[in-house]
N, CA, C and O atoms as CSV, one atom per row, in Angstrom:
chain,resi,resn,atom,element,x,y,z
A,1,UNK,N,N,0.842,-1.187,0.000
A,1,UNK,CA,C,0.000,0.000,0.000
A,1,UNK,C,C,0.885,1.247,0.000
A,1,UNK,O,O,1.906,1.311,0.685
A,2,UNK,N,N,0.438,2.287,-0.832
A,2,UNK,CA,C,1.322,3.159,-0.453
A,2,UNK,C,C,0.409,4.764,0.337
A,2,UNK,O,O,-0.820,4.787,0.391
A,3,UNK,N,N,1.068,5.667,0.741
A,3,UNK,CA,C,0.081,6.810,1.527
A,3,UNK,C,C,-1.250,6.824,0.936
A,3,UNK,O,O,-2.138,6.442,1.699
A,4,UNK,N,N,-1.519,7.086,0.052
A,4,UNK,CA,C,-2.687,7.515,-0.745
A,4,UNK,C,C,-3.764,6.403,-0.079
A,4,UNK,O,O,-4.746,6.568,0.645
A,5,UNK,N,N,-3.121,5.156,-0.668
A,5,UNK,CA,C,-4.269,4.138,-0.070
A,5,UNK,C,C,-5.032,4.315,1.348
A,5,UNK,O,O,-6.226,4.212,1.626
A,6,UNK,N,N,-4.011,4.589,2.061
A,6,UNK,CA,C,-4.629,4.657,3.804
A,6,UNK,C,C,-5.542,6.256,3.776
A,6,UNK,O,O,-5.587,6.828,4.866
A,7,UNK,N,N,-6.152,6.863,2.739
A,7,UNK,CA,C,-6.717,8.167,3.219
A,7,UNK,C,C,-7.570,8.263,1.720
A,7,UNK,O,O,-7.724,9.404,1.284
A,8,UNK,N,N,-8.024,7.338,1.067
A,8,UNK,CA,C,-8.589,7.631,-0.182
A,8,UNK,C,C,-9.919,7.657,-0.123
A,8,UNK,O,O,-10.431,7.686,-1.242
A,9,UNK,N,N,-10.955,7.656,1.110
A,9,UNK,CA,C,-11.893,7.881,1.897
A,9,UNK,C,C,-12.278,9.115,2.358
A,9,UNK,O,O,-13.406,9.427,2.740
A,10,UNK,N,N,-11.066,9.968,2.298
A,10,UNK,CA,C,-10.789,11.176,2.747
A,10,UNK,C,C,-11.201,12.120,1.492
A,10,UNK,O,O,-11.044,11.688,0.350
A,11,UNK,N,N,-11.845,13.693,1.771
A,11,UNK,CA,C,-11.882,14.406,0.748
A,11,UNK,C,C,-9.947,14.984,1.744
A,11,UNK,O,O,-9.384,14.525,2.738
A,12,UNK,N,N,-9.507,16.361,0.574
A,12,UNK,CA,C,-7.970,16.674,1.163
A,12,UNK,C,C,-8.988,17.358,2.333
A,12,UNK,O,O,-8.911,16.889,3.469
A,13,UNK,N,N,-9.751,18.241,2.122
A,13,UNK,CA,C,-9.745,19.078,3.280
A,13,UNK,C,C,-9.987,17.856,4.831
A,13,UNK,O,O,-9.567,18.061,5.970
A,14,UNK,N,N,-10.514,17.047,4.502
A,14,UNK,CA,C,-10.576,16.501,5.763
A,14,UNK,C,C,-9.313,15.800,5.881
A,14,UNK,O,O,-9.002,15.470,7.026
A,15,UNK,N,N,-8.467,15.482,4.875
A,15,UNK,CA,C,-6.978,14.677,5.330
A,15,UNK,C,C,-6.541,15.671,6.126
A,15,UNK,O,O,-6.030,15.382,7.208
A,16,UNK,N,N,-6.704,17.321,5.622
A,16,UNK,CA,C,-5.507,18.408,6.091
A,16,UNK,C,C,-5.950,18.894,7.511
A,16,UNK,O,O,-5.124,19.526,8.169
A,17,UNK,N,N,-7.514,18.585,8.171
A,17,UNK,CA,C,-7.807,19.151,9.132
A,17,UNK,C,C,-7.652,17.605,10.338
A,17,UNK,O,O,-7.804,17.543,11.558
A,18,UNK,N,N,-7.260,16.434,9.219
A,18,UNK,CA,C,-6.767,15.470,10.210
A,18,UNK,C,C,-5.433,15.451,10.684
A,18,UNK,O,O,-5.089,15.205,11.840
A,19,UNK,N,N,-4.738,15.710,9.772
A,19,UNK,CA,C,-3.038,15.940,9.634
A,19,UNK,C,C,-2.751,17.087,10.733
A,19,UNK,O,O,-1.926,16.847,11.614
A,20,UNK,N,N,-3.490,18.463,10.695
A,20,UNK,CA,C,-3.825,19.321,11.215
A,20,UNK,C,C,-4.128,18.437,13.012
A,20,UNK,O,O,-3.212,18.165,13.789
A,21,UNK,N,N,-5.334,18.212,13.220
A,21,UNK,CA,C,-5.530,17.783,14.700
A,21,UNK,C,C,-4.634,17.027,15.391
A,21,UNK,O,O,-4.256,17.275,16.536
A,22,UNK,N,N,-4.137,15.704,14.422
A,22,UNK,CA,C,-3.315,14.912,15.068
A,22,UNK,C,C,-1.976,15.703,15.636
A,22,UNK,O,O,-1.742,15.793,16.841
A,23,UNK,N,N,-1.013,16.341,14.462
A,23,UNK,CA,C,-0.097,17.626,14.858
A,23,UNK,C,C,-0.367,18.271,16.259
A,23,UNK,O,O,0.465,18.235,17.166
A,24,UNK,N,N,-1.629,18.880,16.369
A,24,UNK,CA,C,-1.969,19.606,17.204
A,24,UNK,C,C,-1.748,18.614,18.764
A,24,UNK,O,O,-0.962,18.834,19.686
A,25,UNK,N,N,-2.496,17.786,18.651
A,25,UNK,CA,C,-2.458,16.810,19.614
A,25,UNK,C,C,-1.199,15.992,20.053
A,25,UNK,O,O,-1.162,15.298,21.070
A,26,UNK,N,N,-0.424,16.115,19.384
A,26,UNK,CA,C,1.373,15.846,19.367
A,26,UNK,C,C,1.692,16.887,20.249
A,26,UNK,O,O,2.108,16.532,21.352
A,27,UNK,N,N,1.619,17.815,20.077
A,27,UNK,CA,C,2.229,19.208,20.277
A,27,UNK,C,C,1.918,19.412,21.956
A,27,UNK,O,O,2.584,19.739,22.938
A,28,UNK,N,N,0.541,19.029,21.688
A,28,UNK,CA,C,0.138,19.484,23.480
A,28,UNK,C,C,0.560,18.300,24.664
A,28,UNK,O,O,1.080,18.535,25.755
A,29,UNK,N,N,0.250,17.221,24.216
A,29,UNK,CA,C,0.641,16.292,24.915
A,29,UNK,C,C,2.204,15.624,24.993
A,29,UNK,O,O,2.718,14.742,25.681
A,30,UNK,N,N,2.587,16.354,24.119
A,30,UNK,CA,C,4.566,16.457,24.350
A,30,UNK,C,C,5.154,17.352,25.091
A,30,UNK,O,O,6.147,17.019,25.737
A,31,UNK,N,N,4.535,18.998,25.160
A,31,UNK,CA,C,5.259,19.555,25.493
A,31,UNK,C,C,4.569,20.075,26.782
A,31,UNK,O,O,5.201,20.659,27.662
A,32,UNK,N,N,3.173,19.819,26.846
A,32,UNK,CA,C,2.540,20.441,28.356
A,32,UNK,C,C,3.347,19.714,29.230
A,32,UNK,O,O,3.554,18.511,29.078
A,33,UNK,N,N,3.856,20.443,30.221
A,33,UNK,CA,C,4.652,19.776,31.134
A,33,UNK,C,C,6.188,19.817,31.216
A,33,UNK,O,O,6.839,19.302,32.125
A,34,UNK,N,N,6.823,20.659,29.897
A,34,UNK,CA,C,7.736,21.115,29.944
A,34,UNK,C,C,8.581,22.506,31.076
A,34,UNK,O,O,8.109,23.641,31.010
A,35,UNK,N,N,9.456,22.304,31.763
A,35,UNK,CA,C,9.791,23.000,32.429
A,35,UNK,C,C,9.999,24.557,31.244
A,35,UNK,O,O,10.145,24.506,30.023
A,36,UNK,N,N,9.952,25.626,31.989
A,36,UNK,CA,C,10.341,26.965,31.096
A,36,UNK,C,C,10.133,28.116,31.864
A,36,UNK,O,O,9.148,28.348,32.565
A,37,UNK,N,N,11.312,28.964,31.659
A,37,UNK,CA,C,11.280,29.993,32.516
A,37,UNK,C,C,11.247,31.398,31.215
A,37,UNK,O,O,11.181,31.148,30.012
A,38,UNK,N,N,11.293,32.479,31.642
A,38,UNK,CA,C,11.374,33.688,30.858
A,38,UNK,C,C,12.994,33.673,29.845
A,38,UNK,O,O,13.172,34.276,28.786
A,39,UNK,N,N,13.698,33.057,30.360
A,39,UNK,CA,C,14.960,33.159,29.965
A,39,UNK,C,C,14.709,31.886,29.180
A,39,UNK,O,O,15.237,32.095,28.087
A,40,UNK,N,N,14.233,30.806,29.177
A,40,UNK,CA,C,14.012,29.558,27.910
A,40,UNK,C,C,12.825,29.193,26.646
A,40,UNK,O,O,12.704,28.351,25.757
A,41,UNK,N,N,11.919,30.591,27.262
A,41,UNK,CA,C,10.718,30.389,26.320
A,41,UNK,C,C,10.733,30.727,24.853
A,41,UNK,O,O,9.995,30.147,24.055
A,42,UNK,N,N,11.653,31.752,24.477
A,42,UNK,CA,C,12.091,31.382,23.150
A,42,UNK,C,C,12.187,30.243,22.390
A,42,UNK,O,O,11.612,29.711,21.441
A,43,UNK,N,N,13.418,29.985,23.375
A,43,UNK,CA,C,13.797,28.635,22.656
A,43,UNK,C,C,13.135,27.359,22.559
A,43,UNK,O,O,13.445,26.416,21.832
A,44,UNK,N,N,11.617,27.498,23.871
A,44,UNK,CA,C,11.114,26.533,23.672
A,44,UNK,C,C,10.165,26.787,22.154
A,44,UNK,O,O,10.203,26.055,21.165
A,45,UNK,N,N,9.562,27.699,22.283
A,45,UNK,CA,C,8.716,27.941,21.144
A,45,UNK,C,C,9.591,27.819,19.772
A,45,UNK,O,O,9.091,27.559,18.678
A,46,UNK,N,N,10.709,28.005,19.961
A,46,UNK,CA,C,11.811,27.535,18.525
A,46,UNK,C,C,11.263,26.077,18.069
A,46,UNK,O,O,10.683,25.669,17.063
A,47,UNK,N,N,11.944,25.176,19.891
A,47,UNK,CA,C,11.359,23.312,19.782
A,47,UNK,C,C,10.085,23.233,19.074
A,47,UNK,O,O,9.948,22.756,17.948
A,48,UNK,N,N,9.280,23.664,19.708
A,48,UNK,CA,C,8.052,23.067,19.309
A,48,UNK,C,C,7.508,23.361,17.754
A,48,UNK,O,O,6.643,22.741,17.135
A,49,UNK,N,N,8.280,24.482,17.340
A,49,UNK,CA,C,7.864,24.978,16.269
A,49,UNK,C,C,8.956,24.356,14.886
A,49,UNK,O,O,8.586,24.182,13.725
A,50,UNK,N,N,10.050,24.165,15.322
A,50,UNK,CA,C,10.405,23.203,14.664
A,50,UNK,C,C,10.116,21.300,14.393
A,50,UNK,O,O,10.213,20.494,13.467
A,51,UNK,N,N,9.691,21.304,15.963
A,51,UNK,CA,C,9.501,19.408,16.036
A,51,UNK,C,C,8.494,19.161,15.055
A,51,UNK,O,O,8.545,18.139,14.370
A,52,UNK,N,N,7.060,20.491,14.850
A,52,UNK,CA,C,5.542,20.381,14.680
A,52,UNK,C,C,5.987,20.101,12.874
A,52,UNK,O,O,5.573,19.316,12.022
A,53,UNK,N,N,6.773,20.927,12.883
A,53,UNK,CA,C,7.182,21.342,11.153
A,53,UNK,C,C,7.243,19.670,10.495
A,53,UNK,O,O,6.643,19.069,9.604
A,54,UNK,N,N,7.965,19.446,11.159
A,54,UNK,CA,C,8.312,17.679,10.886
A,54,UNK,C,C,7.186,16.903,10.476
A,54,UNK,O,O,7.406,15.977,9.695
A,55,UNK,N,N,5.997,17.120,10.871
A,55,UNK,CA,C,4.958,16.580,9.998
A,55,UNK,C,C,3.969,16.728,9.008
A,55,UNK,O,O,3.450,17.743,8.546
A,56,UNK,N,N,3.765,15.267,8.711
A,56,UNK,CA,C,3.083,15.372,7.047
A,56,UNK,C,C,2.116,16.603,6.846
A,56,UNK,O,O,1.279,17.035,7.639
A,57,UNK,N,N,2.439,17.054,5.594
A,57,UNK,CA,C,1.413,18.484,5.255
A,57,UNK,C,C,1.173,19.557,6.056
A,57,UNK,O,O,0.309,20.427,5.941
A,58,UNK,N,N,2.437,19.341,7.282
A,58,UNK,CA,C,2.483,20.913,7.753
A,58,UNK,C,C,2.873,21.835,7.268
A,58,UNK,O,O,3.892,21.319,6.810
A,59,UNK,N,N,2.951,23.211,6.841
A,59,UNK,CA,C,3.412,24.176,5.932
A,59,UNK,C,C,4.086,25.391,6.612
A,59,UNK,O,O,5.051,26.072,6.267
A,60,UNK,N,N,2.810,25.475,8.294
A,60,UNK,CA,C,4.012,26.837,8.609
A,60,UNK,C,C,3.302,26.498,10.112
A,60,UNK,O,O,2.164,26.060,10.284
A,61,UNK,N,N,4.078,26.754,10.911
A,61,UNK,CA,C,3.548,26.891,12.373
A,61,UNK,C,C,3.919,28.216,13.200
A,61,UNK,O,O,5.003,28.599,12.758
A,62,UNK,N,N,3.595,28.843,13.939
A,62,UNK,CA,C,3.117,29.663,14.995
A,62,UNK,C,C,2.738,29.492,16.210
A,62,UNK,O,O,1.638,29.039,16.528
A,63,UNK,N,N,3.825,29.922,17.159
A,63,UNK,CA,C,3.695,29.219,18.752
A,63,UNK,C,C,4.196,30.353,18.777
A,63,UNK,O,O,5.033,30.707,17.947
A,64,UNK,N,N,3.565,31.458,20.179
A,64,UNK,CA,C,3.221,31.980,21.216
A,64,UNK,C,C,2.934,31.318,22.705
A,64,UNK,O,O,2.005,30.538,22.912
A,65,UNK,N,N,3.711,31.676,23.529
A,65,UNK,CA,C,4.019,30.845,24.495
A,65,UNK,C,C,3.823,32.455,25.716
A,65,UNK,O,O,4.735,33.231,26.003
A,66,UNK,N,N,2.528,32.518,26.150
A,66,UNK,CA,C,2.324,33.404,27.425
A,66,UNK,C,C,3.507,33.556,28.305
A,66,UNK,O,O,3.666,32.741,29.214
A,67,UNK,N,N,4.594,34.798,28.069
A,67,UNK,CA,C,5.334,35.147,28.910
A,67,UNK,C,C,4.799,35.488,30.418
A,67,UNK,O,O,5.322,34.976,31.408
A,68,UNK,N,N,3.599,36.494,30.502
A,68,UNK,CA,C,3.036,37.204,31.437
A,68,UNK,C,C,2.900,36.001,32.826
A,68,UNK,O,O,3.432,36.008,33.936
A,69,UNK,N,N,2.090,35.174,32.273
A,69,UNK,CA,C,2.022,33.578,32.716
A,69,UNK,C,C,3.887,32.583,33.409
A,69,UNK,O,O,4.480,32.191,34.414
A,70,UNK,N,N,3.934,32.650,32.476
A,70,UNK,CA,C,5.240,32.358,32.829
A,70,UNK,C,C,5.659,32.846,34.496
A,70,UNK,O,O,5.695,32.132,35.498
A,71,UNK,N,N,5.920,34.169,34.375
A,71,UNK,CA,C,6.160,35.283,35.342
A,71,UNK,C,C,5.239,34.965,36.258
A,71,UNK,O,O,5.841,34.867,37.328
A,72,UNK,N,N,3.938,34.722,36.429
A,72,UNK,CA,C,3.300,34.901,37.421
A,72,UNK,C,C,2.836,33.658,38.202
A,72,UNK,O,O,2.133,33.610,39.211
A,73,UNK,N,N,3.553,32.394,37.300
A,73,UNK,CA,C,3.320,30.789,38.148
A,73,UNK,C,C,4.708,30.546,38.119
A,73,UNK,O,O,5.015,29.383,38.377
A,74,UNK,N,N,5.829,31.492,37.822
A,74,UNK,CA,C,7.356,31.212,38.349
A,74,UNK,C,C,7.669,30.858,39.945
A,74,UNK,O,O,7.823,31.923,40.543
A,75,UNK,N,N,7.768,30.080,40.549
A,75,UNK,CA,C,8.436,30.113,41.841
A,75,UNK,C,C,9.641,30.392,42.257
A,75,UNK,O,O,10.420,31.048,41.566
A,76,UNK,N,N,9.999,29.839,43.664
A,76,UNK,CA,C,11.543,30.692,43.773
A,76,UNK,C,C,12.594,29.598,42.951
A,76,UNK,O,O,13.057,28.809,43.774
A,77,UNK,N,N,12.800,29.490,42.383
A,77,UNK,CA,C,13.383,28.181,41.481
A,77,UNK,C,C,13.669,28.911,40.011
A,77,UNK,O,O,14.549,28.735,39.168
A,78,UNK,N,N,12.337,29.961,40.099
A,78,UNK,CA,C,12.798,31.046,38.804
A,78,UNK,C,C,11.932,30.102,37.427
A,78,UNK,O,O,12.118,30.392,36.245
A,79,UNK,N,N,11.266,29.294,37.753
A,79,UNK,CA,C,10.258,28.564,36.112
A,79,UNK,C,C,9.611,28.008,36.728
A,79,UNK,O,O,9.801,27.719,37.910
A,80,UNK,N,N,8.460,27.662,35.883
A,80,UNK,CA,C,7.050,27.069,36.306
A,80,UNK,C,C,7.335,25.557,34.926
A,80,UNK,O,O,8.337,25.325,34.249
A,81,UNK,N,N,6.336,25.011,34.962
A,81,UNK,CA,C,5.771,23.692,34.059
A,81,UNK,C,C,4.785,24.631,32.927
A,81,UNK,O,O,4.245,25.654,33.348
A,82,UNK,N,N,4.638,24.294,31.788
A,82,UNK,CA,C,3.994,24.672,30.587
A,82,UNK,C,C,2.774,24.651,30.563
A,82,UNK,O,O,2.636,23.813,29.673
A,83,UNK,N,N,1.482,25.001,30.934
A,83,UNK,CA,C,0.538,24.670,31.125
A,83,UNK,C,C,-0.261,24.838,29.751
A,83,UNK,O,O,0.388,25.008,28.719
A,84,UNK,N,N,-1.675,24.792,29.718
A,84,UNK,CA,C,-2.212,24.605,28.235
A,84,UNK,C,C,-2.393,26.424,28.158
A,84,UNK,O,O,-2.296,27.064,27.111
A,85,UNK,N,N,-2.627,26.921,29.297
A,85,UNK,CA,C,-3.403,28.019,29.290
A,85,UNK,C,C,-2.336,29.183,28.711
A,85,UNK,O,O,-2.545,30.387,28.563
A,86,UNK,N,N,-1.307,28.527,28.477
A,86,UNK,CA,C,0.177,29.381,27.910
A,86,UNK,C,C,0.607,29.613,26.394
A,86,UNK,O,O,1.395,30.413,25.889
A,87,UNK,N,N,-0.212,28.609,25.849
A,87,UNK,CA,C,-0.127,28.591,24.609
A,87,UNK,C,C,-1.069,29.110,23.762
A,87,UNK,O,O,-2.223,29.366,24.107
A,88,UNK,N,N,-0.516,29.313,22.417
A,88,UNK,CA,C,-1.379,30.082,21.399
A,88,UNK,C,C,-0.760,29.739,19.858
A,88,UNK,O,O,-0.072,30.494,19.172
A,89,UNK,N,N,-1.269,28.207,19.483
A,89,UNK,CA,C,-0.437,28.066,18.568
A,89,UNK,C,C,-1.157,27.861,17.042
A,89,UNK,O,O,-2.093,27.064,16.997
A,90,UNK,N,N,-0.852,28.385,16.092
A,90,UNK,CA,C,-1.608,27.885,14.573
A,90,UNK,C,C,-0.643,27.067,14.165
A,90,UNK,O,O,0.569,27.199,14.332
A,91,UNK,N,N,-1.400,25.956,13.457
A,91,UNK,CA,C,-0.282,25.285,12.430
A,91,UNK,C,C,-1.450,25.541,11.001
A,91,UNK,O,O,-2.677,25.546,10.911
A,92,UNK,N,N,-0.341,25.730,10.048
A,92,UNK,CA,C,-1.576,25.412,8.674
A,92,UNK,C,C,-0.726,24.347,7.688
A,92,UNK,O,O,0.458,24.292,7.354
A,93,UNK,N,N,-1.845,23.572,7.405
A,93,UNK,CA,C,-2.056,22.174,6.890
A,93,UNK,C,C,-2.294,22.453,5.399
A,93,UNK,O,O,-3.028,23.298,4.887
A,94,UNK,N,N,-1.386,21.413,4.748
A,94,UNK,CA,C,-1.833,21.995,3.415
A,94,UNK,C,C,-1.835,20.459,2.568
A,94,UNK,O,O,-0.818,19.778,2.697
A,95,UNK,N,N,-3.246,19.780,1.495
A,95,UNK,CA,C,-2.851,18.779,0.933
A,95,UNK,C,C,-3.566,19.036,-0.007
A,95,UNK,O,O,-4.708,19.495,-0.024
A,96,UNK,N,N,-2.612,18.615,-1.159
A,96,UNK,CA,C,-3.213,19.052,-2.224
A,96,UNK,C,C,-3.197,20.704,-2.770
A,96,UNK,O,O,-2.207,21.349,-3.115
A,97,UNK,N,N,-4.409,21.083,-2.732
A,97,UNK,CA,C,-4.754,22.657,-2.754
A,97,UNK,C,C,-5.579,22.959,-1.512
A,97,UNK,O,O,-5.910,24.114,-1.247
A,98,UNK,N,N,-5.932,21.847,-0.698
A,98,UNK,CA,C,-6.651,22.498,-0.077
A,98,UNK,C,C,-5.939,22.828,1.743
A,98,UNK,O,O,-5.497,21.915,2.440
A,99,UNK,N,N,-5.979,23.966,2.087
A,99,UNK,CA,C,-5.379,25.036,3.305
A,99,UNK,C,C,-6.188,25.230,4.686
A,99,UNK,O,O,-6.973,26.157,4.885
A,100,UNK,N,N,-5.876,24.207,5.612
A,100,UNK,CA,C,-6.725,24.268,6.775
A,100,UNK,C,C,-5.823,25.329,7.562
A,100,UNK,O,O,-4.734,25.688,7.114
A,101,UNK,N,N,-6.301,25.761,8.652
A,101,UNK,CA,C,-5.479,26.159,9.688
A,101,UNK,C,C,-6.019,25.928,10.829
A,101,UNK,O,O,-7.118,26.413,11.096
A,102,UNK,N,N,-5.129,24.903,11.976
A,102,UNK,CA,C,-5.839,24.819,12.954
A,102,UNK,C,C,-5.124,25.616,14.117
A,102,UNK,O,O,-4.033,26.105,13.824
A,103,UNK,N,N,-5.756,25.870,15.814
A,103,UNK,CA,C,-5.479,26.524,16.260
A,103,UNK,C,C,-6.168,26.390,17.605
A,103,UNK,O,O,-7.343,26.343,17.969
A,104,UNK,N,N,-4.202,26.319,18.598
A,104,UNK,CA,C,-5.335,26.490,20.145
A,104,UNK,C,C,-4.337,27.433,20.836
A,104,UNK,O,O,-3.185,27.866,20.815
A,105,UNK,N,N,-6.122,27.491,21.775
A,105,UNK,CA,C,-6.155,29.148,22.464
A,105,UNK,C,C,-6.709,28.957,23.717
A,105,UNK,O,O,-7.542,28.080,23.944
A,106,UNK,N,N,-6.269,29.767,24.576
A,106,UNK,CA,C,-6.874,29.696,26.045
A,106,UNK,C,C,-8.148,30.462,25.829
A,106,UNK,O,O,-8.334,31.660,25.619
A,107,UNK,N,N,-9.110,29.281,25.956
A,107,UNK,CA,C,-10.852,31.047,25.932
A,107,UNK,C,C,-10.876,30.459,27.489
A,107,UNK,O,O,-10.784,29.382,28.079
A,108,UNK,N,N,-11.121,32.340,27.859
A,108,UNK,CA,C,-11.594,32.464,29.263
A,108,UNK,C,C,-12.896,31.830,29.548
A,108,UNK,O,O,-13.252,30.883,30.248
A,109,UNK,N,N,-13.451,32.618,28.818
A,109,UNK,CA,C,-15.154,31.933,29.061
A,109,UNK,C,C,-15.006,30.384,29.503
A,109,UNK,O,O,-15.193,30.022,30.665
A,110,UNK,N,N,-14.766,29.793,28.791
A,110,UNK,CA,C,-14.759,28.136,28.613
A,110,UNK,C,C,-13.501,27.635,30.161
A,110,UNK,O,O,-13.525,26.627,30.868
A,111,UNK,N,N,-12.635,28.726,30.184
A,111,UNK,CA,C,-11.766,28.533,31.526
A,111,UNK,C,C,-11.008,26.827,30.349
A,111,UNK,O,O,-11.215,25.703,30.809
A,112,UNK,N,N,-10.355,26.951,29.194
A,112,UNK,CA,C,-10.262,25.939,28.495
A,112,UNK,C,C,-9.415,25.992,27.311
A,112,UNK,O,O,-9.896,26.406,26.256
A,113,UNK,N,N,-8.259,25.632,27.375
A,113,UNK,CA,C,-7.489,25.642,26.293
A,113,UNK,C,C,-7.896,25.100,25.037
A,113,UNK,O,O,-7.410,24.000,24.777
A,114,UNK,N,N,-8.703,25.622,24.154
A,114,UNK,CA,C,-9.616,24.640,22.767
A,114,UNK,C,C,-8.805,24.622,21.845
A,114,UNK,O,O,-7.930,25.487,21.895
A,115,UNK,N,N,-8.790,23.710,20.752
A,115,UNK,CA,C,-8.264,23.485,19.924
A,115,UNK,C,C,-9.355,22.956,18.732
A,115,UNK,O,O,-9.919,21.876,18.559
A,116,UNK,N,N,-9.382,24.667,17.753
A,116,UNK,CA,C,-10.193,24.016,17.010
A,116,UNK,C,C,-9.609,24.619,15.317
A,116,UNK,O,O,-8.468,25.069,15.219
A,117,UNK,N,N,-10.653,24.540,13.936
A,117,UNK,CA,C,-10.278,24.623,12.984
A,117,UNK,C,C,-10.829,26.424,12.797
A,117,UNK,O,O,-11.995,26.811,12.876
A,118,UNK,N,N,-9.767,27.170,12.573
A,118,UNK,CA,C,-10.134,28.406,12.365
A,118,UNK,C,C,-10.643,29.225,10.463
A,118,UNK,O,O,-11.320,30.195,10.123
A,119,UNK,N,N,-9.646,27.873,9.513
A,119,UNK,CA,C,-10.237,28.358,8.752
A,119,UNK,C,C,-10.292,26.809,7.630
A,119,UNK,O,O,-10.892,26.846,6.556
């Protein structure tokens, strides 16, 4: 079998908003829980934004990583753990012609880091 076979069930937009979720779901459950202080959050958002790149039909990613946050669950140790409520990340998915972008965000309302399809 080769790729095609395992997704020929699929229209692209739903391969790219699958390619898209799974990514997404990599992303959170790898890195929530990462130690990071003000002085490493760059570089974490470098990691993640490079590791995410690495998969199929990703095209461009975008990680924002809540400094303010950072700062304000820092202890005397000087870094906190990564929580969901810190992140703000798009990846856009591309197969074929067709261009998802997915995307998670802390909504207050919901008190809930969501992760959904923005376009």
């Amino acid at each position: 079998m080769n790729e095609e076979d395992y997704f020929k069930n699929l229209t692209d937009r739903e391969r790219a908003i699958f390619e898209g979720g799974i990514s997404m779901g990599s992303l959170f459950h790898q890195f929530v829980g990462t130690p990071v202080s003000t002085d490493t959050v760059t570089s974490l958002e470098i990691a993640i934004h490079d590791s995410i790149l690495l998969q199929p039909a990703i095209i461009d990613v975008d990680v924002t990583i809540d400094k303010d946050l950072i700062i304000k669950n820092s202890g005397v140790m000087g870094y906190t753990s990564l929580t969901g409520d810190m992140l703000d990340v798009r990846l856009t998915t591309k197969i074929n012609e067709k261009t998802i972008v997915t995307c998670i965000s802390y909504d207050e309302k919901l008190q809930y880091p969501i992760m959904y399809i923005e376009d």
